[in-house]
C-alpha positions as CSV (number, residue, x, y, z in Angstrom):
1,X,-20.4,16.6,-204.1
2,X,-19.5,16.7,-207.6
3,X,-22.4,16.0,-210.1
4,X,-23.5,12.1,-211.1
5,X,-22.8,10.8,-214.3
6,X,-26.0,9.7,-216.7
7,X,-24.6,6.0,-216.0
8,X,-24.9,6.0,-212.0
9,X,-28.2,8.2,-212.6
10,X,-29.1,5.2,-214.8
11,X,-27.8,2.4,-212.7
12,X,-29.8,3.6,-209.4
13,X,-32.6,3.9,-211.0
14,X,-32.9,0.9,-212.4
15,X,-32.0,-0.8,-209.6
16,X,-35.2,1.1,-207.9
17,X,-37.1,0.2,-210.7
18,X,-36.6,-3.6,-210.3
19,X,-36.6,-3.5,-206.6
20,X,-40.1,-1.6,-206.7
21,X,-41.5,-4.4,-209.2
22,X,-40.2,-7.2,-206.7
23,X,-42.1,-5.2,-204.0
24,X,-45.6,-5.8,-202.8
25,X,-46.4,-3.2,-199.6
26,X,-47.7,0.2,-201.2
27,X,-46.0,2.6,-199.1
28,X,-42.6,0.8,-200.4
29,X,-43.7,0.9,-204.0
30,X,-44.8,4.9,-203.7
31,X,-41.4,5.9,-201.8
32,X,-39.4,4.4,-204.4
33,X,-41.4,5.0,-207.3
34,X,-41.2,8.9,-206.2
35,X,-37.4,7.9,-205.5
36,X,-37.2,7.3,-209.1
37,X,-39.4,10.7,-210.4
38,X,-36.5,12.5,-208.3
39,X,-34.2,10.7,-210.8
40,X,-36.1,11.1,-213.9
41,X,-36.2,15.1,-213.2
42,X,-32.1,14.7,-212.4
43,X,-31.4,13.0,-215.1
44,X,-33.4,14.9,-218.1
45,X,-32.4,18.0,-216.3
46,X,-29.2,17.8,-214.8
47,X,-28.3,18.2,-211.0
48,X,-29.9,21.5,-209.2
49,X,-27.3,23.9,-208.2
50,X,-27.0,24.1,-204.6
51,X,-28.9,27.0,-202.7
52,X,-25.4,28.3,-200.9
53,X,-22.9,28.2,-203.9
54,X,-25.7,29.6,-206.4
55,X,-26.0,33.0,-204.3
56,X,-23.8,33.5,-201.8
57,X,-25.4,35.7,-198.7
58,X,-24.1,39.0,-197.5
59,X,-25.2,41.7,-195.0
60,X,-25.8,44.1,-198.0
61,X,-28.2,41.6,-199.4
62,X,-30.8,42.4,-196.5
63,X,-30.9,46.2,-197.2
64,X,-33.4,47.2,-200.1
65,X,-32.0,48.5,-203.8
66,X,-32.4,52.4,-204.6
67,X,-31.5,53.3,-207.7
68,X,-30.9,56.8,-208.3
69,X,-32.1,58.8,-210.7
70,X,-28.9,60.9,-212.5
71,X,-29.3,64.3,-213.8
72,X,-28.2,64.0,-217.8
């Protein structure tokens, strides 16, 4: 999924933002306004690259790193 633009970052959150003011059970108002803390973080720091594209995994990652020390 392609990154969100700052305007549809924007747009959902202040729809949450209105829709948690209109709102009068607390476990509502704490879901979204933790909804909208997730969209604070994403928009002031961009989207978090994704665990499997950022590192991809190989059988040679499981085996430990020996570095060998080279006569000079």
């Amino acid at each position: 999924m392609p990154p969100r633009t700052a305007k549809q970052i924007l747009s959902e959150w202040h729809a949450l933002a209105m829709e948690r003011d209109e709102t009068t059970d607390t476990d509502i108002t704490e879901g979204l306004a933790a909804r909208i803390e997730q969209l604070r973080r994403e928009y002031i720091e961009g989207t978090p690259p994704e665990a499997s594209a950022a590192r991809p995994t190989t059988d040679i990652d499981d085996e430990p790193r020996i570095q060998m020390k080279l006569p000079l």
